[in-house]
Structure formats: C-alpha cells, structure tokens
C-alpha positions as CSV (number, residue, x, y, z in Angstrom):
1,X,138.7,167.6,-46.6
2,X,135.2,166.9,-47.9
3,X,133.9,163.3,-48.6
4,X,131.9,163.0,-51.8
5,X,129.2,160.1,-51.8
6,X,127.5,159.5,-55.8
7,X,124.7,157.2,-56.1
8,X,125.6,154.6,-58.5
9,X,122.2,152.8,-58.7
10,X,118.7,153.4,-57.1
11,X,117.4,150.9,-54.6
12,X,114.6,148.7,-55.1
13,X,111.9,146.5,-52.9
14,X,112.7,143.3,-51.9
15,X,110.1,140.8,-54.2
16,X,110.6,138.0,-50.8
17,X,111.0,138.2,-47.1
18,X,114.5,136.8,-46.8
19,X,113.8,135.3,-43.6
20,X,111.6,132.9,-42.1
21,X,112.0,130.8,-45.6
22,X,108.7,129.4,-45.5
23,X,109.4,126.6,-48.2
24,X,112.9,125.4,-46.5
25,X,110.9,125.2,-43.1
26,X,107.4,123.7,-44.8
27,X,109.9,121.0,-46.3
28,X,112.3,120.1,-43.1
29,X,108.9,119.3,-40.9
30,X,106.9,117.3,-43.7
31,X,110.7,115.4,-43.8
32,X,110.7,115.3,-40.0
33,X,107.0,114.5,-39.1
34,X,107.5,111.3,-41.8
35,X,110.5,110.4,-40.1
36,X,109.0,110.8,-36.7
37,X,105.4,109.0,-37.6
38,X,107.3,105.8,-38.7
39,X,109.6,105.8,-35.7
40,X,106.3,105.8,-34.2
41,X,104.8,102.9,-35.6
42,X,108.0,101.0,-35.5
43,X,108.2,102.1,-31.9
44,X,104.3,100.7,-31.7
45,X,104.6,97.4,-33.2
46,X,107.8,96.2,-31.9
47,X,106.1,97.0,-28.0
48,X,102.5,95.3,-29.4
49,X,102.7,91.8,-27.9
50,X,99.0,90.8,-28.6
51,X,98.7,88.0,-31.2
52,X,98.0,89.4,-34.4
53,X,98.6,86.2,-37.3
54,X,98.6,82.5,-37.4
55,X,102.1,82.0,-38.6
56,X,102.8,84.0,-35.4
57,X,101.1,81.3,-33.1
58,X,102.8,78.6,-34.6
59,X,106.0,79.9,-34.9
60,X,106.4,80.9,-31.2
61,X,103.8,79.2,-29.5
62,X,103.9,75.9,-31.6
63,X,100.2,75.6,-31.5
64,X,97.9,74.2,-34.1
65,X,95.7,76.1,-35.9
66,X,92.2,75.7,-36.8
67,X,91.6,78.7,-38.8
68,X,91.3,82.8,-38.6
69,X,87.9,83.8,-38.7
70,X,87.8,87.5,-40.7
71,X,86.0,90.4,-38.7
72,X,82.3,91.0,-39.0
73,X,81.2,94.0,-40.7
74,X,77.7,94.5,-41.3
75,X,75.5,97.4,-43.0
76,X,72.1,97.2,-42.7
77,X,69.1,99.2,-44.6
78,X,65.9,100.1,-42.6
79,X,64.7,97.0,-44.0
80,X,62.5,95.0,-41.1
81,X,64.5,92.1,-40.0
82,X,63.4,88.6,-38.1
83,X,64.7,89.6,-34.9
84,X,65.0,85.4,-34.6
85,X,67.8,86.1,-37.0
86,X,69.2,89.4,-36.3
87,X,71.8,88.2,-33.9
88,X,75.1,87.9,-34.9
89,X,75.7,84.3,-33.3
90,X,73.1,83.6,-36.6
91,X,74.7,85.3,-39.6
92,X,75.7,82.0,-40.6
93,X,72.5,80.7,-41.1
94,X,71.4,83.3,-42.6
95,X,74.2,83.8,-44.8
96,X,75.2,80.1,-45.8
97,X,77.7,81.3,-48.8
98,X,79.8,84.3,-47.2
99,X,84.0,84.1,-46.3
100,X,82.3,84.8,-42.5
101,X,80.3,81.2,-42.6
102,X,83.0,79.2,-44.7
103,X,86.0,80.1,-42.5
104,X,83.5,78.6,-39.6
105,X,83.3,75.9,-41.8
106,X,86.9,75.6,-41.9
107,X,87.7,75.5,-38.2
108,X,84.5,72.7,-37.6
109,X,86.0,70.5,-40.3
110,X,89.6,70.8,-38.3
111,X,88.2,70.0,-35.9
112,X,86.2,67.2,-36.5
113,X,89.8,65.6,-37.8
114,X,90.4,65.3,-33.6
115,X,87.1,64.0,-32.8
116,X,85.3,60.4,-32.3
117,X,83.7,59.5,-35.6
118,X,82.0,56.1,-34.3
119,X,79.9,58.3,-31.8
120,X,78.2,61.5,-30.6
121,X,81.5,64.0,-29.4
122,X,81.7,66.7,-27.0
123,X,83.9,70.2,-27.2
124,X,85.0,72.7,-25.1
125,X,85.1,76.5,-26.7
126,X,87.2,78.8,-24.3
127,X,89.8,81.4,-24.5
128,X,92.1,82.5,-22.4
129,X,90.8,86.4,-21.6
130,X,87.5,87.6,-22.0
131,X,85.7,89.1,-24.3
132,X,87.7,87.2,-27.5
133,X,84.0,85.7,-28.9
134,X,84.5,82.3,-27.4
135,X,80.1,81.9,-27.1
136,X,79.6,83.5,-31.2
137,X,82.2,80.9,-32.2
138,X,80.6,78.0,-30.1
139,X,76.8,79.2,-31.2
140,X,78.0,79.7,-35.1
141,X,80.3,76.4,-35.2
142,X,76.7,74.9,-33.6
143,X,74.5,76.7,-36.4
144,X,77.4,74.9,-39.2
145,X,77.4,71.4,-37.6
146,X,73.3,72.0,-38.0
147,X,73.2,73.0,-41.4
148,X,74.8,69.5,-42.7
149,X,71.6,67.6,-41.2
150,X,73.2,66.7,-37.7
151,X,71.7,67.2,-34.3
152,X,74.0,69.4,-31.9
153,X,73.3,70.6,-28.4
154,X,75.5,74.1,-27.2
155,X,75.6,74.2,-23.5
156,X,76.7,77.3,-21.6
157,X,79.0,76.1,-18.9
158,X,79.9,79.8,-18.0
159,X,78.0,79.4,-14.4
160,X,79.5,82.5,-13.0
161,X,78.4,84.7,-16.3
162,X,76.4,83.1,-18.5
163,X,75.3,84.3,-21.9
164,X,74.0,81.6,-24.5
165,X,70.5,82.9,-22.6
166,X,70.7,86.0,-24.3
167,X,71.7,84.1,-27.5
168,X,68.5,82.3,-27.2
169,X,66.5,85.1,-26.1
170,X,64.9,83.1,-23.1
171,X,64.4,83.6,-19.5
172,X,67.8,83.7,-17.5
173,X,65.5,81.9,-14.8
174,X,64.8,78.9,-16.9
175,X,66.0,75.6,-16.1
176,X,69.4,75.0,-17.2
177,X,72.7,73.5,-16.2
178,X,73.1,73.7,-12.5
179,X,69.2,72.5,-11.9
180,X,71.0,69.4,-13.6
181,X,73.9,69.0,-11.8
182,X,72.2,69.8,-8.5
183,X,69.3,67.8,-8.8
184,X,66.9,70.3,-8.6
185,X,65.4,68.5,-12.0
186,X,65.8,65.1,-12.7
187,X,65.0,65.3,-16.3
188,X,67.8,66.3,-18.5
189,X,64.8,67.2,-21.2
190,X,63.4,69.7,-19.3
191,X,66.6,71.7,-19.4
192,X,67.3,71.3,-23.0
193,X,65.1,73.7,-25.5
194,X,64.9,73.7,-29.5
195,X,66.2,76.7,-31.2
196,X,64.4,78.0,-34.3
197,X,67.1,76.5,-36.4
198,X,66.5,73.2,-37.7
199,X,68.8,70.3,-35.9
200,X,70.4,73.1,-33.3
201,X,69.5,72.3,-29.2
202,X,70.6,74.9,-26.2
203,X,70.5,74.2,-22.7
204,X,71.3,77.6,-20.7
205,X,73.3,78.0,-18.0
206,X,70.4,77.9,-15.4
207,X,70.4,79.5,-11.7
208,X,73.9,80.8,-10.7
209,X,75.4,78.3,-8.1
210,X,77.2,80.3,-5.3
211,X,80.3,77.7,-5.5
212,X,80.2,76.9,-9.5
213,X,84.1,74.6,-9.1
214,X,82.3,72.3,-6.4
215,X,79.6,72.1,-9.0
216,X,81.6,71.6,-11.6
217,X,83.4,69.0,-9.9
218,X,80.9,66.8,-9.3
219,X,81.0,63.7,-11.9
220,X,77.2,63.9,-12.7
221,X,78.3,66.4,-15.0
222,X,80.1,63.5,-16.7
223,X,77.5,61.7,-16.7
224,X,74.8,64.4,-18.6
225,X,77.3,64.5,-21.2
226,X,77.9,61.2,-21.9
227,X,74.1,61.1,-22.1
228,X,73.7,64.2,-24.5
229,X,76.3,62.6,-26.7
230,X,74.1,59.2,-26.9
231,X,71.3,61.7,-28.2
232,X,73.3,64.4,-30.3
233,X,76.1,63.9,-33.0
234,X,77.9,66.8,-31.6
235,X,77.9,68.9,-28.0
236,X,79.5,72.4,-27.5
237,X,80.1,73.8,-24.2
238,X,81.0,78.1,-23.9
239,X,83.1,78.1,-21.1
240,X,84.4,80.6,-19.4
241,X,88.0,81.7,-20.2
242,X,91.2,79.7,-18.9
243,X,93.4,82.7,-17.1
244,X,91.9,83.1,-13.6
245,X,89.4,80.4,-13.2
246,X,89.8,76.7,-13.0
247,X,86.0,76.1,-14.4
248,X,86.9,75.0,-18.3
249,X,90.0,73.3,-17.2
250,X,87.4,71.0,-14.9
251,X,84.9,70.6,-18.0
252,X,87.6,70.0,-20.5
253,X,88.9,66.9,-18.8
254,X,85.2,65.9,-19.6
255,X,85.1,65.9,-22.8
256,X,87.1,64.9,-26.0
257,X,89.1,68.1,-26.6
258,X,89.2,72.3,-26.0
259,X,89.5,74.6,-28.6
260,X,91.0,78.4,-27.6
261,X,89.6,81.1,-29.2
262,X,92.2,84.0,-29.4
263,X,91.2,87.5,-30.8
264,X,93.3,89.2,-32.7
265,X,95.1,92.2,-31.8
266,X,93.5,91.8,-28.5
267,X,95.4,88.6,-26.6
268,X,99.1,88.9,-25.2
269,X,100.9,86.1,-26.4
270,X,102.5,85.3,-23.1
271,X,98.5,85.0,-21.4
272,X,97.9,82.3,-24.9
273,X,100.8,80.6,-23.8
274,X,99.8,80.4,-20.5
275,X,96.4,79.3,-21.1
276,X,97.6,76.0,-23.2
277,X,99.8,75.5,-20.6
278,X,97.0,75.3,-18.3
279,X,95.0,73.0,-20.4
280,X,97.7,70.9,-21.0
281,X,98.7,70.6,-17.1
282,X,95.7,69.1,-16.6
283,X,93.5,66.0,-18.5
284,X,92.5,68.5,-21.1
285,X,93.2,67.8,-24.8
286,X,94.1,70.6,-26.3
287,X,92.3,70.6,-30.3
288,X,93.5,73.6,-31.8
289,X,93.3,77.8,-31.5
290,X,91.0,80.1,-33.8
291,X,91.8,83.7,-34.8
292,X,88.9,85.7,-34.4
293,X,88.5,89.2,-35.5
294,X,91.2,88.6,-37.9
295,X,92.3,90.7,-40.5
296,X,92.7,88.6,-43.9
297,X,95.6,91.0,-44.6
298,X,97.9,90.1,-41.3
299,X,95.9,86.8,-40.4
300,X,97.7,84.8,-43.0
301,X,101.5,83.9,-43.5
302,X,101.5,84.7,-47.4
303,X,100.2,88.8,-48.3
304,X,99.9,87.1,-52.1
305,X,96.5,85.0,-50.8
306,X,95.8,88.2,-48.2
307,X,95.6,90.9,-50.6
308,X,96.1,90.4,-54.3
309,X,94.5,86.8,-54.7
310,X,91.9,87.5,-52.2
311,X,90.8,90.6,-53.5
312,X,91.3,89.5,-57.2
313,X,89.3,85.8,-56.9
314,X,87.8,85.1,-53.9
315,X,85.3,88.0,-54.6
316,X,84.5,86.0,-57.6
317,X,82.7,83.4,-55.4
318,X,80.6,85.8,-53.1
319,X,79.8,88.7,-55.7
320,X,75.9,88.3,-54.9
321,X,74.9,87.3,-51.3
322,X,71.5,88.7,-51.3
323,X,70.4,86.0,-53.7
324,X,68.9,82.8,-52.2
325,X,69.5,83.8,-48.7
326,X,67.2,84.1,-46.0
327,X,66.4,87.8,-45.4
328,X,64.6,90.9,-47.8
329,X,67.3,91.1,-50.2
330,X,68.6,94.8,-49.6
331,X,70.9,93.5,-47.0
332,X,74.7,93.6,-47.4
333,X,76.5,91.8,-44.9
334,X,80.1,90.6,-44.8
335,X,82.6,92.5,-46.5
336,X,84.4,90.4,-48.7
C-alpha cells in the first residue's frame, strides 16, 4: 500500500547560524579573560616582595622613616636651558616650591632631629642595592641644607665607582678623596671645589685606590671629617650601597648617623632588612630610610591623603611653578 506525504507548510531560511553562538562565546571569554587578568595581578602582587609603601617598612621591618620622595617626571620645551642647572641632582634649586623639593625638605628636617645641633654634623647616604638614587638624594638634601643660608660639603665616598664627578661636571682626574687620605695632597682645600650654588661645596671621589677598605680604614679619614665639620654646618657622604661591600659600614662608624635610601618597587625587603642589620652590627647609627621613586598613591598608609586630598588641595599650593623660578618660564616640571 501506497504512503501519501502532504506538505503542511513551506520551509523557510534560517535568519541566524544556530551554531557557533557568537554572543554566548564573545560573553564567556570577556567573563573568563576578567577572571583570569585579576588572578594575574593577585598572583603578581602576592609574589612582589620589593618594598613598595612606608607603612610597609614599619610594619615589618620596624624601621623609621624619613619621608617618600614622589617620582620625577619632567617635560621639557625646546626652550635653551643652563646646562649648570639641567641636572636632575638640581631641580631643587631650581624649583624651590614643588612636592619634589618639599618632600626633600621633609626627610632633611627628620633628619636634622638625629643630628648635633651645638656643631657642624656629618651623614652617610647609602642604600642597600644599587641604582636606588642614594648620590640625587645626597646632592638634593645638600642643594636644601644650602638654600636656608648654611654651608654644606657632599663628599663622594663611592671609591670603587664614583659619580658626584659627573654631578659636578669636573675632571674625574681632579684631586679628591683618596689624594687626601693617601697623602698625595696635604691640603684638604685643594680637594674641595665650590659648586655654582650659593653655600653648596663638593669634593670628588679622586683617583681610584686599588684597595679602597684599607683606605677607608685608615683613621685620617676621621680626621678630614672632623675637620670639614669645624668648617661646614653639614657634610654628606654618597656611599656606596651596604649589600656586598663593607665600604659605608666603615664610613658610617665615622660619622653621626646613615640614612638608606630604598626605591620603591625596586628593593626586596629581605636585602632592606639585611642592610640595617648590617649597619647596626657594626658602630653605625642607623637615622632613618627614604622612599624614592615613590608613588603618592601606594607610598602612604591612608589612600584619603594619596588620592582624593592630594589631588583635591595640595595642587592648590603648586598650581603655577613657572612663576619666580629660575629658568625661561615654558618649563613644566614635576607633576603634581
């Protein structure tokens, strides 16, 4: 028997592919990728050690702090510019009113709080790695002392790589620390040289001994500090980092106190720890630890003064740099 087959309605297109859904797919990865981008950063910071707030020294190091210094951002126009000044080590000077220049005031007046009042004084400026801006803290702190009518000398006692020459812009070859030490000049004078900044002295690092600790060790370098204190209100010695050397531990016993410059996002916290411990082992006196490079968002405990107050107030006080400051006007610099 015969089948019979009726068409009860015509057939049409299809107005969408049924599969891949494009949408349902599109959605899951956006949903995934999220997911998976703050499992990264999670992932990130709980494996970053470096040091990356204040409240995160003290807390679990226990060290005092000076103060976080923000990072230095500049933006400069084809404007010609006093090469004298153009240095970065000089940006205070040449930009007295900036967040940059009062957070060095800040750590300089913490500092002062641990230093002789009834006589010249003498600091160490090292950190415990290199490359954390221990010499632009020591030759800025040098430029703020300066600025309030003071007489300071900044001595580089980084004899194995010296840079307060290229600071200074003078000859590498000049006389300098180890010609003193060694005897080769018998004039501390010769070796010390007047910046163009009014009130701020340098002596450079001189020749580079083959055995700097011997040097180092001898107490006439005692002795040519307890002379440049009788002559300056305040002497700062860049010295080469902690971790791997003994150099500033031997110039730190020297003098009245070491501060550690620590750069943010950059220093393990177990190499700072070890590097107080070092300073402490010995006759140093530990003064306090800067933040450099910091970010005002993550350098402080409280986000309110960070972010909102900062960015609502604090602008209030730097709003016009350009005026009154030494340089042609069309020059921003710091960004506040």
């Amino acid at each position: 028997m015969g089948h019979q087959i009726a068409i009860t309605s015509p057939p049409s297109l299809p107005l969408a592919p049924v599969k891949p859904k494009k949408a349902k797919i599109i959605f899951i990865g956006a949903v995934l990728g999220l997911l998976g981008g703050i499992g990264l950063a999670l992932c990130l910071e709980l494996l970053d050690n470096t040091v990356q707030s204040t409240q995160e020294i003290q807390d679990r190091l226990k060290l005092p702090i000076l103060g976080a210094v923000p990072v230095l951002e500049r933006e400069r126009d084809k404007g010609v510019m006093d090469p004298k000044y153009a240095s970065l080590e000089f940006m205070a000077h040449r930009y007295p009113s900036s967040p940059f220049t009062d957070a060095i005031r800040i750590v300089e007046n913490a500092a002062a709080a641990f230093m002789p009042r009834d006589s010249g004084s003498s600091m160490v400026v090292s950190s415990a790695l290199p490359l954390e801006g221990k010499t632009l803290i020591s030759v800025v702190m040098g430029t703020v002392v300066a600025s309030e009518k003071k007489r300071v000398l900044v001595i580089d006692g980084d004899l194995r790589n010296p840079r307060i020459h290229q600071v200074f812009q003078c000859d590498a070859s000049n006389v300098g620390l180890s010609d003193v030490l060694t005897g080769k000049t018998q004039k501390l004078k010769e070796a010390i040289r007047q910046c163009h900044i009014p009130g701020l002295y340098y002596m450079p690092a001189g020749f580079v001994p083959e055995n700097p600790v011997a040097l180092l060790k001898n107490r006439r370098i005692q002795d040519v500090l307890e002379a440049c204190k009788r002559v300056f209100d305040a002497v700062i010695i860049d010295a080469p980092p902690i971790l791997g050397l003994v150099d500033a531990r031997i110039i730190c016993s020297y003098t009245d106190g070491i501060i550690l410059v620590t750069r943010a996002g950059h220093t393990p916290l177990e190499d700072l720890r070890e590097a107080k411990d070092a300073v402490l082992q010995g006759d140093g006196k530990l003064i306090g630890i800067v933040l450099n490079m910091a970010d005002r968002r993550k350098a402080y405990a409280s986000s309110y003064y960070s972010s909102r107050y900062y960015n609502r107030y604090y602008h209030r006080y730097y709003h016009d740099n350009s005026k009154g400051s030494r340089g042609n006007g069309n020059e921003r610099i710091f960004d506040v």
